[in-house]
N, C-alpha and C positions, 0 to 999 in steps of 0.2 A: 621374509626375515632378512634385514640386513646384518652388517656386520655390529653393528654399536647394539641393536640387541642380544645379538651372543655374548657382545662382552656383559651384560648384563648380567650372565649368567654362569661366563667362564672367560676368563685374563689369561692374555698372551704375551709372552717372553720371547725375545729374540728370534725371529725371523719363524715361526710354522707358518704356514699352510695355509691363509688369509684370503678370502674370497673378496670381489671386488666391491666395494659398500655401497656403487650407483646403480645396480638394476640388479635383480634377482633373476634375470634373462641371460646375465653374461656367460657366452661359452670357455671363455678364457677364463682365467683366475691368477691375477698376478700378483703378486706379496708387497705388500707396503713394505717402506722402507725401516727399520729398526722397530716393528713394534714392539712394546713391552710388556710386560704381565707382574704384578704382586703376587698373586696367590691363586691356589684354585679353590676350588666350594666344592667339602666335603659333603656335601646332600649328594652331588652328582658324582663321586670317584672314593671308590672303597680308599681306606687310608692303607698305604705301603704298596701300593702295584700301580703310584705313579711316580718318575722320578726325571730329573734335569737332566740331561748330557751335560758334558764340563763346556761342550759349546755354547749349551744353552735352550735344544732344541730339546721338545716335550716329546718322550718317548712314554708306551703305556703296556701294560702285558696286556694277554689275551684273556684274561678274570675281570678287565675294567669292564664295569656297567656302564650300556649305552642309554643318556637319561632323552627323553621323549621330545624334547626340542632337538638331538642330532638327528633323527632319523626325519622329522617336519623338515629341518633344514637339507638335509637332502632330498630331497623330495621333489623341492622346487627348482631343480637342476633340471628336471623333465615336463615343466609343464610351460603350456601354448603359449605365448606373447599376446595381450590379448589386441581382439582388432576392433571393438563394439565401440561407436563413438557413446559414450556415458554424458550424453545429454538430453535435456526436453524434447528434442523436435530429432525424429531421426530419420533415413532414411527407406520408405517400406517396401523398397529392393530386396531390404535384406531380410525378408520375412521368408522361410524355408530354409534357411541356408544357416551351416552350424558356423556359431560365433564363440569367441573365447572375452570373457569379463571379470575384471576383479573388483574388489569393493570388501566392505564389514560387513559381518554378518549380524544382523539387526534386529529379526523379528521370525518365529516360528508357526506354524499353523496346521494341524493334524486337520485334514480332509476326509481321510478314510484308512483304513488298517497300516494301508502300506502305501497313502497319498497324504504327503505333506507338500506344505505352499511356505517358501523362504524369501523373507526378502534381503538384499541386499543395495547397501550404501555407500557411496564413492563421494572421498574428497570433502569440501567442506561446503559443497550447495545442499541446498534438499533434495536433491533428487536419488532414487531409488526403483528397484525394479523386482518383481514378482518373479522368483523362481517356481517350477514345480518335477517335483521329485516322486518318480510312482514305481522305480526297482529297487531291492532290499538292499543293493552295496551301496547304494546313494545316500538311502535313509541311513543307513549304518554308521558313514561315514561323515556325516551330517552330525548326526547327534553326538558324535566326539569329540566335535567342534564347539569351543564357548562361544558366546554371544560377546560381536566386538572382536574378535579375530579377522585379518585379513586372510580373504580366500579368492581361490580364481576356481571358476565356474563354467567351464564347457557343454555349450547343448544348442540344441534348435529352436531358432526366435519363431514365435507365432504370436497370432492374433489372441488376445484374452475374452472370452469369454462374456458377449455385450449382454446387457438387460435387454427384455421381448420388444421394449417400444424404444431401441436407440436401432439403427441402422449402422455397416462397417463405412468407415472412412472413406472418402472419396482420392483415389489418388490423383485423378486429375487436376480435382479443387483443390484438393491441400496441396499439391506441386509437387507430389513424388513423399510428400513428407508425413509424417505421423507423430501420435507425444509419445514418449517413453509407456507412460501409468497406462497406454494402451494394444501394450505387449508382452510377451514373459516368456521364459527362457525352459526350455523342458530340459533339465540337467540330464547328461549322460556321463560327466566326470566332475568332482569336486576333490578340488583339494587345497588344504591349508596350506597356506605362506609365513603366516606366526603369529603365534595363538596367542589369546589376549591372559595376562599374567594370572595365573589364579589365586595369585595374594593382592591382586588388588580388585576391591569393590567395584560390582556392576548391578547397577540400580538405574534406574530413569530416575528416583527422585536423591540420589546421592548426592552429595556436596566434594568435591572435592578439592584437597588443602592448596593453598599458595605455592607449594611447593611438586605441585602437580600441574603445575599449567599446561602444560600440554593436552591434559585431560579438561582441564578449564573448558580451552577454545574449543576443544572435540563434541564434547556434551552439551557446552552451552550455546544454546541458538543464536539467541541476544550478541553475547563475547563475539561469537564466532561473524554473525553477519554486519556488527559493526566494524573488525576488522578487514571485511571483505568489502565497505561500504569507502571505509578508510580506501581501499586499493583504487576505487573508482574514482573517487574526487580525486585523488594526486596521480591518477594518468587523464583523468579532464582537464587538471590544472595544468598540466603540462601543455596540453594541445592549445588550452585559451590563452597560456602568456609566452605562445608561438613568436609573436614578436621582439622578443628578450631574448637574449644569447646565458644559456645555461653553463656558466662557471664552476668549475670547483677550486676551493681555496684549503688550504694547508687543516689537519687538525691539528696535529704538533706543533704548537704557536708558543706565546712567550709572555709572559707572566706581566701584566699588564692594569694597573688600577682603573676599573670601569664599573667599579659602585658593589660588585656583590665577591665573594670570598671564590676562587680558585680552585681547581685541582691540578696541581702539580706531579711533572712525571718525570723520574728521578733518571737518569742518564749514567754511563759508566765512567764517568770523566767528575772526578769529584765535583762537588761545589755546585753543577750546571744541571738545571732541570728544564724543560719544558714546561707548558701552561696548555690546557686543554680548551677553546675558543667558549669565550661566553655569548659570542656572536664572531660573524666577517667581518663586522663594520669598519676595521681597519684596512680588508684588504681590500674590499667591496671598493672603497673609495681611493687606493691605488688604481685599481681597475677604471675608476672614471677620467683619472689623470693620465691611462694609460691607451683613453682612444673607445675605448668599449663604453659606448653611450648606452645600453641597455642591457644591463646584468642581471637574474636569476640565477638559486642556485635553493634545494630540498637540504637547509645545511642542518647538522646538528649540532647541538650550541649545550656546553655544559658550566651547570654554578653549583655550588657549594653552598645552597641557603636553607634554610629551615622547610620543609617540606610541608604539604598541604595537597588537598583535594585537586587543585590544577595545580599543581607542581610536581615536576620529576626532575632530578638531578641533571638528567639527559632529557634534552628532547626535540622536537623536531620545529625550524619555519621555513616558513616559503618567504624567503628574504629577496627585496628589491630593491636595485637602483637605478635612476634613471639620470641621466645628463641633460643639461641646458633646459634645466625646465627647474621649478620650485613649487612648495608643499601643494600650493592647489592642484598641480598637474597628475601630481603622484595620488592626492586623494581622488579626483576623479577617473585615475585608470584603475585605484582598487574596488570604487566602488562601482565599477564597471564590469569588474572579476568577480568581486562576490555577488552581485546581480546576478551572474549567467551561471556560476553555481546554481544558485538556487531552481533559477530557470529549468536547467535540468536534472536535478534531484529534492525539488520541493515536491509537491501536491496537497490540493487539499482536504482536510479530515485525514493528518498522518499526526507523525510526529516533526515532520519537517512542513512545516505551512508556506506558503508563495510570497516573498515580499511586496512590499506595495512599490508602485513605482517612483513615487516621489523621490528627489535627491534625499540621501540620508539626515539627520540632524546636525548642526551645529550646536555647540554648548562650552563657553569658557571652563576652564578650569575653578576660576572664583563662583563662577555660580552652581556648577556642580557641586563642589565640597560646601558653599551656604544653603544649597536649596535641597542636594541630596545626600548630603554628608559624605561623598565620596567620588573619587574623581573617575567611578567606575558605576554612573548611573544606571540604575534599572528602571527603565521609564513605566513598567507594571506595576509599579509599587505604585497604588493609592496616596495622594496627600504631600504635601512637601516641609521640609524644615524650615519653622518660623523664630525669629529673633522675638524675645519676649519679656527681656531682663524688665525694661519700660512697665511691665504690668504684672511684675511678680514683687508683693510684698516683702521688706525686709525680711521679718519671722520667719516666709516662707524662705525666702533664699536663704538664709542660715540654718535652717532645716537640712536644705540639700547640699550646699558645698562650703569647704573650706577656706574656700577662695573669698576675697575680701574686696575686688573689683570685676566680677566675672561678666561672661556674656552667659545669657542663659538661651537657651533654644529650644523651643516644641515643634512636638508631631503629635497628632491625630489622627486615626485612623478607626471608620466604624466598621464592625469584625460580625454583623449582621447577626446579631444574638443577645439575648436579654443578660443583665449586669451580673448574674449570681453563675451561669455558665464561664463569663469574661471572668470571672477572677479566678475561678477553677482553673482555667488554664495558663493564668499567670502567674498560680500557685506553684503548677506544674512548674513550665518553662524556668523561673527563677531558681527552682529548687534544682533543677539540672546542672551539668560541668558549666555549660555553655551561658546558662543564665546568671551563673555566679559571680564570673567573670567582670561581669558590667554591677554589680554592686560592690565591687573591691576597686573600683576606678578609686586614685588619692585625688582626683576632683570632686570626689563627692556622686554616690550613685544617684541613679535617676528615681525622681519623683514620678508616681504613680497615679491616676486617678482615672476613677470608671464612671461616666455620667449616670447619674440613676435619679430620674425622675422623680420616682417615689419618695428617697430623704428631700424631702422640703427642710430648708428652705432654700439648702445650697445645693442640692441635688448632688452629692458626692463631689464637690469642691471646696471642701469645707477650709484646709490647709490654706485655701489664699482670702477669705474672708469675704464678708459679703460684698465690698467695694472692688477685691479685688476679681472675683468670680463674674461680677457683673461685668468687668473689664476685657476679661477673657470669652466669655460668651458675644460681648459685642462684635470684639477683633475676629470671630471668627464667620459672624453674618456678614460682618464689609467684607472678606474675602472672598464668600459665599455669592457676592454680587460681579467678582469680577470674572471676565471669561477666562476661558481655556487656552491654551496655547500650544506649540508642538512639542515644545520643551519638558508642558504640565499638560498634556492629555485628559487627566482626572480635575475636576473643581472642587474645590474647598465644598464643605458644607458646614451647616449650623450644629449645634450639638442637639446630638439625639442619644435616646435611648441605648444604651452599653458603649456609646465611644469611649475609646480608651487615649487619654493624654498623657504622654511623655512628657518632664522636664531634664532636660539635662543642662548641666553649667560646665563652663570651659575655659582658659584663661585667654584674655582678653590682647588676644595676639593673632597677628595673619595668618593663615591657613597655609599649615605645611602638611608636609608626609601626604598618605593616598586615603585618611578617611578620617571622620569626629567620630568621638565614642558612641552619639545620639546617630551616627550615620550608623554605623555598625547596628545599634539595635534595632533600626528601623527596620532593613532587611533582616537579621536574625528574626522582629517579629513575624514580620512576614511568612518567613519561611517554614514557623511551627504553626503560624495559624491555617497556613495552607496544610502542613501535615493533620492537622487536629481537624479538617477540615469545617474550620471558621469562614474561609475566603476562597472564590473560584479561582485554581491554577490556571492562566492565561497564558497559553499556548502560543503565541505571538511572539517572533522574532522581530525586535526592535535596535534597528543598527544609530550610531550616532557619531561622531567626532567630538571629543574635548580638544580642548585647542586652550593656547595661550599658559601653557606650563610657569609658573617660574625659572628662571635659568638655575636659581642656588637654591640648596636648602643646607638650612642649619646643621650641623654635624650632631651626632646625637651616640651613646657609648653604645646603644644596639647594633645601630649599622656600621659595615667593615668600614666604609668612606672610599675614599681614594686615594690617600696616603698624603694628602696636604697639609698647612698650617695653617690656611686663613681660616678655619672655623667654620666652611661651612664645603658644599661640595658640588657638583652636576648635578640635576634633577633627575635626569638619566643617566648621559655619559658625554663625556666631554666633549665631542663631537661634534655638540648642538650648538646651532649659530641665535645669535638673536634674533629677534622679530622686526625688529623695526629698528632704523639710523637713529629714534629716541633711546632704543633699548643699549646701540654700542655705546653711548656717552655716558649711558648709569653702568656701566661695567667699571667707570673709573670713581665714579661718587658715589652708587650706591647701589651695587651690584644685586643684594637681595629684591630689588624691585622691578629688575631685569628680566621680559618675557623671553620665552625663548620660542624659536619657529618649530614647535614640536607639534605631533597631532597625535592622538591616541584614536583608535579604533573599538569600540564598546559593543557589546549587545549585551541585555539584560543581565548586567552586573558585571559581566565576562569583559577585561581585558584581552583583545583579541590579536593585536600588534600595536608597535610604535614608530614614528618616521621624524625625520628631520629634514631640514634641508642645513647640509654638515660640508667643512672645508677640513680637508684632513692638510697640516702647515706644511710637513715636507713633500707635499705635492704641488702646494701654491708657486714656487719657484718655476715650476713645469707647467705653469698656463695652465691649471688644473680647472673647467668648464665649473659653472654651477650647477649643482647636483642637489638631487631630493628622492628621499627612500623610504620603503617601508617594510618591517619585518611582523608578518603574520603569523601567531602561533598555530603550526596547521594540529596536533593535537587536543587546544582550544576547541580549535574551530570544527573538529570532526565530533570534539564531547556535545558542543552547539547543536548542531545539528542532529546529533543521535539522539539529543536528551535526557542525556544522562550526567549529574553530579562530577563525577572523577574521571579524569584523566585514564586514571589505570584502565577505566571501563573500553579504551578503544586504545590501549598500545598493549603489542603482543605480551614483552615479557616487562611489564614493568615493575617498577622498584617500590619496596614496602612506604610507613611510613618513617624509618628510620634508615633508611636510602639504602635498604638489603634487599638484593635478588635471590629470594626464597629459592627458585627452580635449581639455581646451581651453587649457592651459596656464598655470592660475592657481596660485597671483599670480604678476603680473607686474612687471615694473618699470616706473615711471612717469617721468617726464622734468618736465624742472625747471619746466618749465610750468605742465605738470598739478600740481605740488607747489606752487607758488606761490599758486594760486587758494585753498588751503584754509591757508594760511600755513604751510608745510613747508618742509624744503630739509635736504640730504643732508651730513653731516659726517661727518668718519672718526673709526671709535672707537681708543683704544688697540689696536695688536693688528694693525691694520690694516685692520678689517673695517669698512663701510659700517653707518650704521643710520639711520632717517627718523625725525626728532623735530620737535616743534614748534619752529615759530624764534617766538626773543624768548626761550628759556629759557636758563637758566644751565646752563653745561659741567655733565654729567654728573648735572644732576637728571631722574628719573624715568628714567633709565636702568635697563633691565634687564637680567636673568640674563643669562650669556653664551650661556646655552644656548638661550635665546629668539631667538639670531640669524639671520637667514632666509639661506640662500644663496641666491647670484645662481640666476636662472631661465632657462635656457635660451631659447633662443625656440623654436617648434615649427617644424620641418622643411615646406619648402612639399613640393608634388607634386613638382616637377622635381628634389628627393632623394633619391627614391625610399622614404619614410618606410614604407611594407611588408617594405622589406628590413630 
């Protein structure tokens, strides 16, 4: 038991008796400095026979009732340190000789009257180890023990008991060594270290709340061995990008427009806050100016944006940059890194499969978002986005969009099932949040149709007419003739039985932002027909590079921007240089046509980092080297490879989807006190809603999005809630 579980249970005020909170072995016991206490808990201390000294020190009569966690906690003053290495492979020296181990207690097993078989659990591998208990104060003291309590366990390691056709272990051959699962401990002392709460639920198949994460990671195998998966890649990653000098650069940075919304940290000096880094990328490339040709750094980078399944307010990359070199250099040492990733934690028939060796793909930015509606290709997807305004009827275009010179775009995909099941589940999907969504487009929702053989004469393409249906069935045999490519892995085919055709229409404008509405649905289909199981989930990591970004994109009233006035803004971050000596000359006539030397790194949908080759200005003066970098979401990349949807699925304590940490309750609201000391104070905005701004500023400056607005925060439920239920 340490100390943070006492307090769990009973609050100290001014200086008692405080045991030391880093090992339950300590002979010493030295008093933290000022601790404090609110209250005690009347379950544990009759009311009137406890009371304060006017110093402050907790004085008790001799009627206080001792409750059952003091005397557990004493307890543990007397017991062994233990010495059993609590791993797979041990050493079978130590077989005869008594050992001292601690762990959870896990599993019980009645043998014979007064012969039980216990196991116990250490830490957060699987491994575990068979006790056996055959005297009455063992068993006694045993079963007063919950399941899920930490306990240390004293007794003589032996050999377990082998089946008639296995033979004992060879020590010679195995080199002195033995597995764990083939030994077990004959208890002579057990005793508890601190029992597992009995108001909280202990079940194998329990669920436990958001606000138990602790219990989360403990119970859950999956949670727990991703995060232990996580530990492994970022100290491999550290050993393979041994050639990089690992930096750290400031968190407490400065409020800086670089495309996404802030959080600011208020200082006690009026007026002046801090800015929480949305990346290094400013210091990173002081750093290049400053001699340090190869920088690495595990940084964590926070934004203020609307949150989503790979999105956390906070989170982590493995950020690089490199000196005298440019974007190719830097793509082929990343795709050198993630190569030898895999190398040594793929295998095949897992959930992490072996890349192939080939260099990764290339793919423009313009033919992503025309071919895949999104600059975030998932090369699994079936079928590609085809331009088709050319062969869709008036009647039928004014069916679907409002638009009055639209492009209009199809996709096809056959979902291997007869036409009357395809609609069933289009029924579905549509009628969903997610399917709604795409029929409230003010472009105009998409057009639907399901090949069906059977209606002659237009086989379910009735809406585009017989001249036109014959025009789209042709378009789709020529494509049907041309080959494959690395780009387009999957071929076109002719229309068959239940394919399902998309139309969507869009205005007849260059391709900005990160997707088309018809890009969005095509993987949205995807991804319920793999649920509904329509289509085989393909298991293949498929890495890529987009390249050739735009430099600008149009300014737009959702996104924060960068605080300029020419109308439009960085694709990323200012940072980014052009691509070519054509691209600096359209910076002055006609900047929106302006590539920029950016690279994105992809796998199957997943945005995984981005790089640049970037001249930061008050460097240039200082012969600052050409520089090129790349920042990998290592959170991404650990979901990638675990296989799993969410981000949250592989960071310890992550944040809701309304950027709340259930576990402790952050943020909080702070009281006008605490708002005072850093020159703050609370106004209501239009609307009615609360927001914390600096005081001394004028109504309504630095005001942000409406969507930037934090709800009120709960307070967390004490014990006497019953917060388990």
């Amino acid at each position: 038991m340490t100390l943070l579980s006492i307090a769990a249970r009973l609050t100290w005020r001014k200086n008692p008796r405080v045991l030391n909170p880093s090992s339950v072995w300590a002979k010493n016991t030295p008093c933290l400095a000022n601790p404090t206490i609110t209250s005690l808990q009347h379950r544990y201390f009759h009311r009137n026979v406890t009371s304060f000294a006017p110093e402050g020190h907790l004085e008790a009569t001799t009627e206080m009732e001792r409750p059952k966690f003091w005397e557990e906690y004493k307890g543990t003053y007397h017991v062994t340190p233990p010495d059993f290495p609590f791993e797979n492979q041990i050493p079978l020296a130590l077989l005869g000789q008594e050992i001292t181990t601690v762990g959870h207690l896990s599993r019980l097993v009645q043998g014979g009257p007064e012969l039980f078989f216990a196991t116990i659990s250490k830490g957060a591998g699987p491994e575990s180890i068979q006790c056996v208990l055959r005297d009455l104060e063992s068993n006694k003291k045993l079963h007063s023990i919950r399941f899920d309590s930490a306990i240390s366990v004293t007794g003589t390691l032996q050999q377990r008991r082998l089946p008639k056709n296995r033979r004992p272990p060879d020590p010679v051959a195995r080199k002195g060594y033995g597995f764990l699962n083939e030994v077990e401990i004959v208890v002579k002392n057990i005793t508890c270290l601190n029992s597992f709460g009995e108001a909280i639920p202990s079940s194998l198949n329990h669920i436990y709340p958001a606000t138990a994460r602790h219990l989360q990671i403990r119970f859950d195998q999956k949670l727990r061995d991703s995060l232990l998966f996580r530990s492994e890649v970022t100290k491999f990653a550290r050993l393979e990008l041994g050639d990089f000098h690992e930096i750290e650069t400031p968190i407490l940075f400065k409020s800086t427009p670089e495309g996404a919304r802030e959080f600011l940290v208020p200082t006690r000096r009026p007026g002046f806050t801090y800015a929480l880094p949305q990346s290094p990328q400013q210091y990173k490339q002081m750093l290049m100016a400053s001699g340090i040709n190869r920088y690495v750094q595990f940084a964590r980078c926070f934004r203020d944006e609307d949150l989503r399944a790979d999105r956390q307010p906070e989170f982590t990359q493995i950020d690089l940059e490199m000196a005298w070199t440019d974007g190719e250099g830097v793509m082929q040492r990343v795709e050198k890194f993630i190569k030898s990733l895999y190398g040594r934690f793929a295998a095949p028939e897992t959930i992490l499969p072996p890349l192939s060796e080939d260099p990764f793909l290339r793919m423009t930015y313009d033919e992503a978002m025309s071919k895949h509606g999104s600059d975030k290709p998932d090369l699994r997807i079936p079928g590609l986005i085809h331009r088709v305004d050319h062969l869709v009827p008036a009647q039928l275009r004014s069916m679907i969009t409002p638009l009055e010179d639209p492009i209009i775009e199809a996709y096809k995909i056959n979902l291997d099932e007869a036409p009357t099941p395809i609609k069933t589940f289009l029924q579905k999907f549509f009628a969903s949040t997610e399917g709604e969504t795409f029929a409230k487009n003010p472009d105009g929702g998409p057009g639907i149709f399901v090949h069906d053989p059977s209606k002659v004469p237009l086989e379910g393409l009735q809406a585009f007419g017989f001249e036109g249906a014959e025009a789209i069935k042709q378009f789709y045999e020529t494509l049907s003739l041309s080959p494959t490519t690395p780009n387009n892995p999957h071929a076109e085919t002719p229309f068959s039985n239940g394919d399902l055709l998309l139309l969507q229409a869009r205005p007849n404008l260059p391709h900005t932002g990160g997707s088309t509405a018809l890009g969005n649905l095509r993987r949205a289909i995807y991804k319920a027909a793999i649920a509904a199981k329509l289509i085989y989930n393909n298991p293949i990591h498929q890495y890529l590079w987009v390249t050739d970004f735009p430099m600008f994109t149009p300014e737009n009233s959702v996104d924060p921007g960068q605080e300029g006035s020419a109308g439009f803004s960085a694709t990323h971050h200012p940072f980014t240089a052009p691509k070519t000596a054509e691209d600096v000359d359209l910076l002055l006539t006609d900047p929106l046509k302006a590539k920029a030397d950016h690279y994105d790194l992809v796998v199957n949908g997943v945005e995984l980092g981005g790089g640049n080759f970037s001249h930061l200005l008050q460097a240039l003066d200082a012969g600052c080297p050409p520089h090129a970098g790349l920042a990998i979401g290592l959170d991404r990349l650990i979901a990638v490879m675990r296989g799993v949807d969410s981000v949250r699925d592989v960071i310890a304590f992550p944040k809701n989807s309304k950027g709340r940490d259930l576990t402790v309750g952050s943020p909080r609201q702070v009281g006008e006190e605490e708002l005072g000391r850093y020159g703050l104070c609370v106004v209501e905005r239009k609307g009615g809603k609360d927001a914390v701004v600096e005081s001394g500023k004028r109504e309504g400056e630095g005001e942000g999005n409406a969507d930037a607005d934090a709800e009120v925060v709960e307070r967390p439920l004490s014990e006497s809630e019953e917060v388990w239920k």
